[in-house]
Residue frames as a rotation matrix with the C-alpha (Angstrom) as fourth column:
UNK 1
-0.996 0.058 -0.061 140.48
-0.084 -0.730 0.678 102.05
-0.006 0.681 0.732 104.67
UNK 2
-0.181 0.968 0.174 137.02
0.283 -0.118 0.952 100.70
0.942 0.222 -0.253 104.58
UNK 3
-0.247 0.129 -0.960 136.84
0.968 -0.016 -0.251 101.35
-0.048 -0.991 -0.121 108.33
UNK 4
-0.733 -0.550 -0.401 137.44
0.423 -0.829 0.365 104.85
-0.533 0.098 0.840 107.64
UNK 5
-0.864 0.494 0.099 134.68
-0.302 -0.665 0.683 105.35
0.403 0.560 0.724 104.93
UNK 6
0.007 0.927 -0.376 132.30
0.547 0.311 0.777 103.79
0.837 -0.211 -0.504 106.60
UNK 7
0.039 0.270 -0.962 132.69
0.953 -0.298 -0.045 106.13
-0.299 -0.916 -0.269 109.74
UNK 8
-0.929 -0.017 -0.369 133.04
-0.049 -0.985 0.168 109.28
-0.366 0.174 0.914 107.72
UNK 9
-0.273 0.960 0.066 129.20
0.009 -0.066 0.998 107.98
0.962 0.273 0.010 105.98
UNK 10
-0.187 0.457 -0.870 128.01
0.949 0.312 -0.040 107.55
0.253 -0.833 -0.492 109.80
UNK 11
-0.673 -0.302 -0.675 129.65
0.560 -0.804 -0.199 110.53
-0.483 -0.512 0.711 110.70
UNK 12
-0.838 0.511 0.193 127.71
-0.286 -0.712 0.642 112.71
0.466 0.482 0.742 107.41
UNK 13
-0.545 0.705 -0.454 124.66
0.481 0.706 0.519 110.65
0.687 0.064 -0.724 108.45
UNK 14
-0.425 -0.347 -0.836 124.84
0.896 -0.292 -0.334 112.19
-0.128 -0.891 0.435 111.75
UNK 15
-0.770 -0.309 -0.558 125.04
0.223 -0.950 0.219 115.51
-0.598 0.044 0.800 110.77
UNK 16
-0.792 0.603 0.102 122.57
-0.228 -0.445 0.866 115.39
0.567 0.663 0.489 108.37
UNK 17
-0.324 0.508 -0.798 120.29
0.867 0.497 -0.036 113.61
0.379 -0.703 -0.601 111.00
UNK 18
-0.432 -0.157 -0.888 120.75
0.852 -0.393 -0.345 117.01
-0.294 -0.906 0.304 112.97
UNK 19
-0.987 0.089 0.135 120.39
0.102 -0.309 0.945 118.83
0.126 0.947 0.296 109.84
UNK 20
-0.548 0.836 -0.024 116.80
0.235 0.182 0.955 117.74
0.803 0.518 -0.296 109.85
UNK 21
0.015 0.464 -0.886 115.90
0.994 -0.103 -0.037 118.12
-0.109 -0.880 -0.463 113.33
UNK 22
-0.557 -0.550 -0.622 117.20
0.581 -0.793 0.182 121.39
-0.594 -0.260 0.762 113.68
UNK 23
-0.984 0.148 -0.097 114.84
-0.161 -0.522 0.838 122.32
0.073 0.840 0.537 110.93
UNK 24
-0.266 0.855 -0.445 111.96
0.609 0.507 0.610 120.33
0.748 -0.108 -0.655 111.98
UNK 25
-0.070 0.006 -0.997 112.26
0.995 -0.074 -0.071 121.97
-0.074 -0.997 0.000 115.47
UNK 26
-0.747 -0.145 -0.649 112.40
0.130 -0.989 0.072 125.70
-0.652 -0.031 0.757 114.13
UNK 27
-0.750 0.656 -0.084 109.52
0.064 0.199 0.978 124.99
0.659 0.728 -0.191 111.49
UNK 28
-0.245 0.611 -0.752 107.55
0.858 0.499 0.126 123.38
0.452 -0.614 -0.647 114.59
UNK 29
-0.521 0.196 -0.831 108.06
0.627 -0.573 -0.528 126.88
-0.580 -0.795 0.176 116.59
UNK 30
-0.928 0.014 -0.373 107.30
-0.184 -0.886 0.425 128.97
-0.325 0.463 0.825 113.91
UNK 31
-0.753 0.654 0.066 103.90
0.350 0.314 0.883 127.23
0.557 0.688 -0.465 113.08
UNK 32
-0.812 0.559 0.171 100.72
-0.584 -0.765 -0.273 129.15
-0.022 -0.322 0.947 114.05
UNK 33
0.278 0.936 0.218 97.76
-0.858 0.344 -0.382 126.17
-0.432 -0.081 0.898 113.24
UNK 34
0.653 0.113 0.749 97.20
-0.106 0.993 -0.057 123.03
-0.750 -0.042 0.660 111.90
UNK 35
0.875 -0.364 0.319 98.82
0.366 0.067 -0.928 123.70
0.317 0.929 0.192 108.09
UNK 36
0.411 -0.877 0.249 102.09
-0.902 -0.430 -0.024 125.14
0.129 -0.214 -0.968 109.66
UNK 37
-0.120 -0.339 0.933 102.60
-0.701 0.695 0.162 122.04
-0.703 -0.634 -0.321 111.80
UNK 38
0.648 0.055 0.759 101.70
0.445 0.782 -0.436 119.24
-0.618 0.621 0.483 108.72
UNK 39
0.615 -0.777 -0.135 104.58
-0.302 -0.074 -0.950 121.50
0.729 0.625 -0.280 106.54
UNK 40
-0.125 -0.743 0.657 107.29
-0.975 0.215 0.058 120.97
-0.184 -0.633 -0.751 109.62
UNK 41
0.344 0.529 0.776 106.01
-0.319 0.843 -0.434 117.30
-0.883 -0.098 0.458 109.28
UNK 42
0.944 0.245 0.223 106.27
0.129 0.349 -0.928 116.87
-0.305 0.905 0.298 105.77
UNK 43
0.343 -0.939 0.039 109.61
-0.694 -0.281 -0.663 118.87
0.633 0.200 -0.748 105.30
UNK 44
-0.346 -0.758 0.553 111.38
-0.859 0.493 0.138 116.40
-0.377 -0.427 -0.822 108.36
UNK 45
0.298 0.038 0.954 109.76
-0.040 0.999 -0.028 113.09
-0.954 -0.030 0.299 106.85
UNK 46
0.981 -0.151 -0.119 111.12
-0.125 -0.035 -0.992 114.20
0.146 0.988 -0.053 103.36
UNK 47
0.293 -0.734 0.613 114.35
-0.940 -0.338 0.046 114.76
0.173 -0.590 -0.789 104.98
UNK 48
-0.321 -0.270 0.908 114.26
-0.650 0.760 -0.004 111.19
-0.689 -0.592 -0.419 106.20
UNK 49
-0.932 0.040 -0.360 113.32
-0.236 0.686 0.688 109.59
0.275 0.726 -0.630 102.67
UNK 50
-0.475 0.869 0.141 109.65
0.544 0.416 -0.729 108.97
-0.692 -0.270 -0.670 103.85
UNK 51
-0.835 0.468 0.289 106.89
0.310 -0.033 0.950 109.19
0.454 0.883 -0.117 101.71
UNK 52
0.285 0.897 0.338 104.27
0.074 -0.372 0.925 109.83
0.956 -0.239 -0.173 104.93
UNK 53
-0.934 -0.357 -0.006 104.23
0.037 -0.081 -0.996 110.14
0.355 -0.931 0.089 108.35
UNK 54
-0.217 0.966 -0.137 101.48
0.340 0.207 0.918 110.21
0.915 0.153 -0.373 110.85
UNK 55
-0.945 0.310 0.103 99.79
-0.265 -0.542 -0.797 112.20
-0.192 -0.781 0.595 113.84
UNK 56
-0.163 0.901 -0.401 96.75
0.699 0.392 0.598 111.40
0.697 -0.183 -0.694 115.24
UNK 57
-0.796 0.260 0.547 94.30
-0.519 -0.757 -0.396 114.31
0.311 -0.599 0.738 116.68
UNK 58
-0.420 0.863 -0.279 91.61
0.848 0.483 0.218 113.35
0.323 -0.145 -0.935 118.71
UNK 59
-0.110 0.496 0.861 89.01
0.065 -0.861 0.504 116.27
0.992 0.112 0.063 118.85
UNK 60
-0.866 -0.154 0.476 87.88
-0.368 -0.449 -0.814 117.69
0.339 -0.880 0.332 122.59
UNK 61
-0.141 0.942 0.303 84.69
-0.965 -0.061 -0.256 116.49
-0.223 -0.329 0.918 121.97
UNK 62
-0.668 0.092 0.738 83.33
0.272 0.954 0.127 113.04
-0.693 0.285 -0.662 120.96
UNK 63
0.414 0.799 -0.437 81.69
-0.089 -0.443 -0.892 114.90
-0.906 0.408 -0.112 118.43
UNK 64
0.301 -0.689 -0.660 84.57
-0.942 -0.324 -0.090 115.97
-0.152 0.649 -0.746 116.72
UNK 65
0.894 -0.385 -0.231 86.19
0.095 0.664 -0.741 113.72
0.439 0.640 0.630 114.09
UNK 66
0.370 -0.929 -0.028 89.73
0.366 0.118 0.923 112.49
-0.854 -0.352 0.384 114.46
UNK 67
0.836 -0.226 -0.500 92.52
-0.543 -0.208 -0.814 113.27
0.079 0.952 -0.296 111.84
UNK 68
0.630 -0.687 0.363 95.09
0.422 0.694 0.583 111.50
-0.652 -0.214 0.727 110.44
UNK 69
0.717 0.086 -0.692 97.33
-0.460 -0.688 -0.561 113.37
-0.524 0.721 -0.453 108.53
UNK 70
0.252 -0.078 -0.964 99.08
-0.944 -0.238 -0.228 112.31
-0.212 0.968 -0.134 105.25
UNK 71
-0.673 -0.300 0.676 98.52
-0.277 0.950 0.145 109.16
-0.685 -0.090 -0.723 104.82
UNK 72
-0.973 0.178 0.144 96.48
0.204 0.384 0.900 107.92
0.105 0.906 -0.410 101.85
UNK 73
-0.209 0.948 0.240 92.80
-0.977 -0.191 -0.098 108.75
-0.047 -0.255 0.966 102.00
UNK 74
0.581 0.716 -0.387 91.54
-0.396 0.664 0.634 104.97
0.711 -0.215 0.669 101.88
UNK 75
-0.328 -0.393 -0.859 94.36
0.784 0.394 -0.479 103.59
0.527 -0.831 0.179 104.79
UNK 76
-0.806 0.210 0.554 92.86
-0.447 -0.828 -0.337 107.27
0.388 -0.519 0.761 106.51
UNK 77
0.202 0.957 0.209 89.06
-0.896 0.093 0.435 106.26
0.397 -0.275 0.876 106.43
UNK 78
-0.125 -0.015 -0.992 89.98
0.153 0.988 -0.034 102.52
0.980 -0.156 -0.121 107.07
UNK 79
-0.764 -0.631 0.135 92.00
0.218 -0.449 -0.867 103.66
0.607 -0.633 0.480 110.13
UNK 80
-0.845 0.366 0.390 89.14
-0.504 -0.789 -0.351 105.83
0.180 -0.493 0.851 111.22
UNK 81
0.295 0.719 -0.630 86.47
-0.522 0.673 0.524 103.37
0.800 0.174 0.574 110.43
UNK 82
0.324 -0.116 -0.939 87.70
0.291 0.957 -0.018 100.43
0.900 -0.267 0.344 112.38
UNK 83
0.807 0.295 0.512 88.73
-0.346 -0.466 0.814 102.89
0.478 -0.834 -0.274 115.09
UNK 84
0.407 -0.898 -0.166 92.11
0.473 0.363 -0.803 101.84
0.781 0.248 0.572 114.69
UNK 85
-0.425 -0.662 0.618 93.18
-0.206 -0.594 -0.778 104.67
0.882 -0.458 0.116 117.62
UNK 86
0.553 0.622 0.554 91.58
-0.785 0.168 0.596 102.64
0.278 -0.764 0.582 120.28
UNK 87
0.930 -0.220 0.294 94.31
0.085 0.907 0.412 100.05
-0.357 -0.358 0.863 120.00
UNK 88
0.405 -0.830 0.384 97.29
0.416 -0.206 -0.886 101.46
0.814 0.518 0.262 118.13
UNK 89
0.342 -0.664 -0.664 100.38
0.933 0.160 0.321 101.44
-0.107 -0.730 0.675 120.76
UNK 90
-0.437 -0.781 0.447 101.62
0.814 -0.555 -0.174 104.12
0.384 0.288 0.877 118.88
């Protein structure tokens, strides 16, 4: 019996898993600029119980600023400060 509920919670798990993609992934086409693509973002890391998420842009120029998007403004500037995307794997 417990075998059983524990593979029907995998199983929902699953499904909702897909659930979210499947939404992320039709959000993602339908976005048009930067504020499309940070709701598709936001809407699959809600989805997944997260509280942020991150993406790192890096501008065309070395003029241009990076962005980090939703993540706290002081872990943002840190981040940027310290040049944190010169060594981050991710």
């Amino acid at each position: 019996m417990i075998a059983t509920d524990k593979s029907t919670h995998l199983s929902s798990r699953h499904d909702e898993g897909h659930a979210i993609l499947g939404t992320f992934l039709e959000r993602l086409s339908e976005s048009i600029d930067e504020a499309g693509f940070c709701e598709a973002m936001a809407g699959a890391a809600a989805g997944l119980e997260l509280n942020t998420f991150a993406y790192l842009t890096l501008p065309p120029q070395r003029s241009g600023k990076p962005k980090l998007i939703n993540y706290p403004s002081p872990w943002t500037a840190r981040y940027l400060q310290n040049r944190y995307q010169r060594v981050d794997p991710s």
